[in-house]
C-alpha positions as CSV (number, residue, x, y, z in Angstrom):
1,X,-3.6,39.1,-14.7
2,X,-3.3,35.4,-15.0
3,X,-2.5,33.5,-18.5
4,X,-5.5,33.3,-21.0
5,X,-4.6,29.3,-20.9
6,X,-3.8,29.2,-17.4
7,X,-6.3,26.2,-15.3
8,X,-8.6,27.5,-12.6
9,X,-8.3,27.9,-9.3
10,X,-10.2,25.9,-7.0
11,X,-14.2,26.8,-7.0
12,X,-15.0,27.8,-3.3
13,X,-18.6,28.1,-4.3
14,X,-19.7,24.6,-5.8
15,X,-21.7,22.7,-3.5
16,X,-20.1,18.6,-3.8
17,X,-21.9,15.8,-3.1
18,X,-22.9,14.7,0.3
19,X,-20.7,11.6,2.1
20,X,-16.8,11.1,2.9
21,X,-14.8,11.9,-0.1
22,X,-11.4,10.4,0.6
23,X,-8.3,12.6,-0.9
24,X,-4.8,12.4,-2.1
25,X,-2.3,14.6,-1.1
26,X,1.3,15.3,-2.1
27,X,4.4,13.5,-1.1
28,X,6.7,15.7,-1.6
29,X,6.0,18.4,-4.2
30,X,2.9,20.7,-3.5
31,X,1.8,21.2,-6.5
32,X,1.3,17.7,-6.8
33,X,-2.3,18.1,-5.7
34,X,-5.1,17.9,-7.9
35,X,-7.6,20.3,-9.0
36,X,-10.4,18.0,-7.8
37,X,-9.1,17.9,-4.9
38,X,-8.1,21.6,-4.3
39,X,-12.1,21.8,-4.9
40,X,-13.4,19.6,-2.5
41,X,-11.0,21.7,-0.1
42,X,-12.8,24.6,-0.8
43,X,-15.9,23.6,-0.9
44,X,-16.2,20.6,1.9
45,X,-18.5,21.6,5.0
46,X,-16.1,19.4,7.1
47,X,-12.3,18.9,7.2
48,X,-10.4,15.8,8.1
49,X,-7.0,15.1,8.6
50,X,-4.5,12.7,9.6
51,X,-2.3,15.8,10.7
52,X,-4.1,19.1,10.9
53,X,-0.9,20.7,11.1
54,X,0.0,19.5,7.0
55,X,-3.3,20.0,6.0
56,X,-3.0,24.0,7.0
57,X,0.3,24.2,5.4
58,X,-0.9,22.6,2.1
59,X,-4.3,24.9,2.1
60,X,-2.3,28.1,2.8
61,X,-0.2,27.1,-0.3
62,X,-3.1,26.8,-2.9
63,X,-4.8,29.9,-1.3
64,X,-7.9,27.9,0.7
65,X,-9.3,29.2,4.0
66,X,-10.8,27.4,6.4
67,X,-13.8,30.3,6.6
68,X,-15.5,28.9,9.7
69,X,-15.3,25.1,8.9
70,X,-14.3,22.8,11.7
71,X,-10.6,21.2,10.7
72,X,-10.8,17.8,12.9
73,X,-8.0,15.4,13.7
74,X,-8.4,12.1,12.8
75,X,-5.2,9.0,13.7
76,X,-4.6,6.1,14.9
77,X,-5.5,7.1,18.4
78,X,-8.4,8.8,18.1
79,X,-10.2,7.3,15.9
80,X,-12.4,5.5,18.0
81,X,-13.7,9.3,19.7
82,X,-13.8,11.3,16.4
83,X,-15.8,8.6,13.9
84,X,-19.1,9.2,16.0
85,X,-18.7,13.1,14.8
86,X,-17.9,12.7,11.6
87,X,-20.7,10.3,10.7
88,X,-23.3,12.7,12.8
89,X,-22.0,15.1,10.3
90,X,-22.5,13.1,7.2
91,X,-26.0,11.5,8.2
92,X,-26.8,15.0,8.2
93,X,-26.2,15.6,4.8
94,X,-23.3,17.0,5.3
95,X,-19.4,16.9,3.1
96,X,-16.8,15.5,4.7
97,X,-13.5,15.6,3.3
98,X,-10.4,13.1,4.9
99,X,-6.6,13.6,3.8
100,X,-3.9,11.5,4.4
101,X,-0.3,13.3,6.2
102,X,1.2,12.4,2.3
103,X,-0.6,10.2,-0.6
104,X,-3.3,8.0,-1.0
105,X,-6.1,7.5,1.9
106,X,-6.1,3.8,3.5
107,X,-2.9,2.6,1.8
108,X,-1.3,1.5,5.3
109,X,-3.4,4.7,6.7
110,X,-6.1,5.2,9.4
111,X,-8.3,6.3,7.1
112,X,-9.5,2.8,6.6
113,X,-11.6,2.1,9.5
114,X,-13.5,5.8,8.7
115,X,-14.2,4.3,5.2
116,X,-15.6,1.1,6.6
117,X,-17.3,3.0,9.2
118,X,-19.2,4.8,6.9
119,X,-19.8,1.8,4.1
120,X,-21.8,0.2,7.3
121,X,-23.9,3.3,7.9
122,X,-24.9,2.7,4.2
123,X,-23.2,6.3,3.6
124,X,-21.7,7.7,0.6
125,X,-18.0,7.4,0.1
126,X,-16.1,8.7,-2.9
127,X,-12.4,8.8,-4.5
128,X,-10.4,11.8,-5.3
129,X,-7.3,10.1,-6.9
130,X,-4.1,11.5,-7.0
131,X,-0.3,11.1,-5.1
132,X,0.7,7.5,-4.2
133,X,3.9,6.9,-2.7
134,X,3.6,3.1,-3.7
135,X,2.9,3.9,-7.3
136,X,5.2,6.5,-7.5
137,X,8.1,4.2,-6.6
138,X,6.9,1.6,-9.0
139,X,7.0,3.7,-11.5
140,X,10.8,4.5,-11.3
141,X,11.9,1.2,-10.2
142,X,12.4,-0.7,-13.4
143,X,11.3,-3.7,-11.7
144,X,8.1,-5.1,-13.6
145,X,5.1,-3.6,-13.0
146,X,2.0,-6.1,-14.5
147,X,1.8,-7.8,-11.4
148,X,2.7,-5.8,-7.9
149,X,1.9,-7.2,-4.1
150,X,1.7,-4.4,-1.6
151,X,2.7,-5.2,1.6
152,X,3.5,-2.2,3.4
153,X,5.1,-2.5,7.0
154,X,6.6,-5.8,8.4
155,X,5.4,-7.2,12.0
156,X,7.8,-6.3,14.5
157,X,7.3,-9.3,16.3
158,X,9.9,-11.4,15.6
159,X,7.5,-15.1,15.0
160,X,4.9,-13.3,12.6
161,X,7.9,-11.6,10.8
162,X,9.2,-14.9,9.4
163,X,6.1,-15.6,8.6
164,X,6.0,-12.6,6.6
165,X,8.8,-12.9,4.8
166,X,8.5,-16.5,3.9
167,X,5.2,-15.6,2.7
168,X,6.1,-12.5,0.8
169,X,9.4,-14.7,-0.9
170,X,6.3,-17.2,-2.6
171,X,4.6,-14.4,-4.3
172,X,5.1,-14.2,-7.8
173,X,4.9,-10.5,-8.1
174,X,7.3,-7.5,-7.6
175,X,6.7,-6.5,-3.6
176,X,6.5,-3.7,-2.6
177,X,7.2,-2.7,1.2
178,X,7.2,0.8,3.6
179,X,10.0,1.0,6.3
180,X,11.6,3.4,8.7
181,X,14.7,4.3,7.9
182,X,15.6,3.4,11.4
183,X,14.5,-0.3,10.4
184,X,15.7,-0.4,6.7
185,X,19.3,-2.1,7.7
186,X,17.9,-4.6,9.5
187,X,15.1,-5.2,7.3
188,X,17.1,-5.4,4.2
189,X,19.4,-8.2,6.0
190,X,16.5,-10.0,6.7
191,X,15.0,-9.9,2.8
192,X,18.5,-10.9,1.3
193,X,19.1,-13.5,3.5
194,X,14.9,-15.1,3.2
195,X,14.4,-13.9,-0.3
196,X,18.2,-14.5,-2.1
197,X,20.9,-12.4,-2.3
198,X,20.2,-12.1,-5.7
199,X,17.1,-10.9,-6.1
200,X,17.0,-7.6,-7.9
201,X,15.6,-4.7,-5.7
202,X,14.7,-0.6,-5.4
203,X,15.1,1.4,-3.1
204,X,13.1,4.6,-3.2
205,X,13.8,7.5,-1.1
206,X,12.3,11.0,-0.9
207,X,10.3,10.7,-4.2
208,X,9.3,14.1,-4.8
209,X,11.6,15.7,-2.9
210,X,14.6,17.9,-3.0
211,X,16.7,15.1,-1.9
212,X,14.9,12.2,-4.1
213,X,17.1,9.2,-4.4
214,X,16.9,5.6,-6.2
215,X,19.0,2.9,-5.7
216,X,18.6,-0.5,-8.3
217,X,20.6,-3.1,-7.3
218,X,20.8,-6.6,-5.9
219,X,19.8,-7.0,-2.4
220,X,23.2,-8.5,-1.3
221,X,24.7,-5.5,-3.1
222,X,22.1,-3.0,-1.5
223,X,22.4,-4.4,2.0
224,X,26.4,-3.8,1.8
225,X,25.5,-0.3,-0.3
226,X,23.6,1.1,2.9
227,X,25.3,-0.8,5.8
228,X,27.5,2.9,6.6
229,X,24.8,5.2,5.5
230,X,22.4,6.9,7.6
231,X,19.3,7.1,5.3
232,X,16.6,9.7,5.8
233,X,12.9,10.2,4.8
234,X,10.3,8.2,3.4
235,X,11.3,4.9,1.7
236,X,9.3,2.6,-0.6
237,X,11.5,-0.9,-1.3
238,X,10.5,-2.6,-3.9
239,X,11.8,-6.2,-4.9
240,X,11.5,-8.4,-7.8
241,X,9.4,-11.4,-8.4
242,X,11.9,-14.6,-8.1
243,X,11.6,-17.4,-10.0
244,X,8.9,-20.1,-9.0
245,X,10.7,-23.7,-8.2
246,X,10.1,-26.4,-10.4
247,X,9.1,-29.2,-9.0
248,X,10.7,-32.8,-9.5
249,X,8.9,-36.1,-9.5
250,X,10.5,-36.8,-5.9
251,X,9.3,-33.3,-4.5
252,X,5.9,-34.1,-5.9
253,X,5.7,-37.8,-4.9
254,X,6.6,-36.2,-0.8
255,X,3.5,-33.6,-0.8
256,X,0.6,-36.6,-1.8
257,X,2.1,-38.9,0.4
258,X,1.7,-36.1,3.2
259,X,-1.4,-34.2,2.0
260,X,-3.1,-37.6,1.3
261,X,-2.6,-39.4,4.7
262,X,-4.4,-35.7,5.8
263,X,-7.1,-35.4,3.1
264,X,-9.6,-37.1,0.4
265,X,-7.8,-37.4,-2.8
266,X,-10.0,-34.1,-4.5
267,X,-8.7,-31.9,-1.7
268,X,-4.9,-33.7,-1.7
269,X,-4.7,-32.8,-5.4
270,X,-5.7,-29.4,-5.5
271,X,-3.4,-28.4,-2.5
272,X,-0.3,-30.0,-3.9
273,X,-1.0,-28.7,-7.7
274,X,-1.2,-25.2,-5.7
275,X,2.1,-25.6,-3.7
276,X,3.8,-26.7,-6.5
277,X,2.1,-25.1,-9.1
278,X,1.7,-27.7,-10.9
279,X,-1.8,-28.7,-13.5
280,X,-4.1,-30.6,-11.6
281,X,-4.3,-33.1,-14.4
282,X,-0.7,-34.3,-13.7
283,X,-0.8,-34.3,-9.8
284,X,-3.8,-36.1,-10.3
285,X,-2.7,-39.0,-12.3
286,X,0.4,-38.9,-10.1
287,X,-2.1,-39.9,-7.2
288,X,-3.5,-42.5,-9.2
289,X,-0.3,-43.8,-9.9
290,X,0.0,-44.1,-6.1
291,X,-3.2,-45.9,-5.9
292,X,-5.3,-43.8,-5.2
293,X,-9.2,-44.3,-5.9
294,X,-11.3,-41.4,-6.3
């Protein structure tokens, strides 16, 4: 018999609402699903997945059978072929339900384009919250968390990854990234040596897991902390928000002189006080005091 207080198991008999409803799945620990979502499992008349395979495994787990219901596959390769059959379904009036392989639907997941797909069909689309590697990894860092930038996997190409990072270093949030650990070496290198050796970082590996690690360091320490190791799993980095420049009469002085022999003075000023983050009010009477007319 099961404990008076014990929560119930998911209802294979309630009819959900018609549309996509988007799920999250664990990351590590199973029983990190939710009981919304173990419903929608049950009840869905579709079944989505990035990998079919997980899905099974996470279903036969919690007790759910497929009774009938077609189980599609649904990745970065297919996607084009299977969004035509899923949105038949739905314009039918049909449930569909989508899972990520681990976590939270369209955070750096195909899921995204089936989500837009069905927006433009003027379908409905709905949230089952629940596992999110990204959160997850915030949570534990110690890094602050009021203002986060996700910005999940870094172009391999070597031109738009300088970009990236010299983009990512001007943010004033803590950033938060997704790498293989095939790549983590290299990428790590590349964020000490863009970003500052001393910029305070987390590493978060396995969350979840049986073999769940965190490492809080510097990332000049963390780059020499890993150089011999051979690091497994799924790793979140996350790395703190560096402190923005101050700019100097001289430094503010060289961007009017070059945004103004560009632009009219309104656009000159609001670039510069951007770049420099700096009031408007001052870079403006600076401009003035270049001789500037408005």
């Amino acid at each position: 018999m099961p404990a008076e207080n014990a929560p119930p198991g998911p209802d294979h008999t309630r009819r959900i609402a018609a549309g996509l409803h988007l799920i999250a799945t664990p990351i590590g620990a199973a029983r990190d699903i939710t009981l919304r979502a173990l419903d929608l499992l049950a009840a869905a008349d579709l079944l989505v997945a990035e990998d079919t395979r997980s899905l099974r495994h996470l279903m036969e787990i919690h007790g759910l059978a497929l009774n009938g219901r077609r189980l599609l596959a649904y990745h970065d390769h297919n996607g084009a072929q299977m969004r035509p059959q899923i949105l038949d379904a739905l314009r039918a009036g049909k449930s569909a339900v989508y899972a990520s392989e681990a976590g939270t639907p369209l955070v750096a997941d195909p899921g995204f384009q089936l989500a837009r797909a069905v927006i433009a069909e003027g379908l409905d689309v709905h949230a089952a919250p629940g596992p999110s590697a990204m959160l997850a990894a915030l949570t534990v860092a110690g890094l602050p968390s009021d203002r986060f930038c996700f910005l999940g996997f870094a172009p391999t190409q070597s031109g738009a990854r300088a970009r990236f990072l010299t983009e990512a270093a001007a943010i004033p949030a803590t950033l938060i990234f997704y790498e293989s650990p095939k790549r983590i070496n290299r990428f790590l290198t590349e964020l000490r040596d863009t970003l500052g050796a001393d910029r305070k970082a987390a590493l978060c590996r396995e969350l979840t897991k049986k073999h769940e690690e965190v490492l809080r360091m510097s990332l000049g320490e963390m780059v020499d902390s890993v150089a011999d190791r051979r690091l497994k799993g799924e790793i979140v980095l996350l790395v703190d928000r560096g402190e923005a420049p101050v700019a100097d009469a001289d430094m503010l002085d060289q961007a009017l002189t070059d945004a103004l022999t560009q632009m009219r003075l309104k656009d000159a000023v609001a670039q510069v006080s951007a770049e420099l983050k700096l009031p408007r009010r001052q870079v403006y009477q600076a401009a003035l005091a270049k001789g500037q007319k408005e």
